[in-house]
N, C-alpha and C positions, 0 to 999 in steps of 0.2 A: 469441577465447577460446571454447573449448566446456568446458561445467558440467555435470557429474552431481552430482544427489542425492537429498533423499528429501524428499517432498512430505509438507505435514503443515499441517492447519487449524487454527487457532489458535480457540480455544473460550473461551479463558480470558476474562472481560470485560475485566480490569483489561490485560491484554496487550492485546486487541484495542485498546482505546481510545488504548493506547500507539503500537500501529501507524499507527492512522488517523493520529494527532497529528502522527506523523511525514512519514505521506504531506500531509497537509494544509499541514507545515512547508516542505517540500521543494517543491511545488506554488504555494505561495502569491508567492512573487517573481514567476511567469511570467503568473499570472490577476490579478493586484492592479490592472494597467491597462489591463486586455483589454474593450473592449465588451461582449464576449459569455463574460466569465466566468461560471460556474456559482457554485453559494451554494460557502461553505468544507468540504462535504465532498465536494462534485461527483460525487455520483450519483445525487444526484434535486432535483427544484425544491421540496421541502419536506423538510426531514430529521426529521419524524416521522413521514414515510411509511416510514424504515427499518426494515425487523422488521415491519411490518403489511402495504403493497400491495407492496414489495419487500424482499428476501430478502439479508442481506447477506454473503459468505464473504471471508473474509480468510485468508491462508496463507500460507505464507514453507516456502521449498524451503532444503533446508539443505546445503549444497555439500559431499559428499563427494571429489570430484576432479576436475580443472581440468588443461587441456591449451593448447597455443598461448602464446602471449605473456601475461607479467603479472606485477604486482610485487611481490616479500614485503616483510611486515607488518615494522617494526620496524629 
């Protein structure tokens, strides 16, 4: 499947936190008994280096139109 749409950075705290959550949710079955899992946010070895020694962007592309194979909603 190929996806156009419009890129857009998510700014809001209370969104962004809701993102991460998600990503963290979605993530967490595959690192839960991995050796070499990363902490629960996995992108840095201390998560309150986020916002200070690293920079964090979060963004969600919003799909205007879709080509190829896939299945509607409903």
């Amino acid at each position: 499947m190929i996806c156009w749409g419009i890129f857009e950075e998510i700014t809001a705290v209370a969104e962004s936190e809701m993102v991460m959550q998600k990503i963290i949710d979605a993530m967490s079955p595959h690192l839960a008994n991995s050796a070499n899992a990363h902490p629960s946010h996995g992108i840095t070895d201390n998560q309150y280096d986020i916002g200070t020694s690293k920079d964090l962007i979060i963004y969600k592309i919003k799909i205007t139109k879709k080509s190829g194979r896939f299945e509607q909603e409903g």
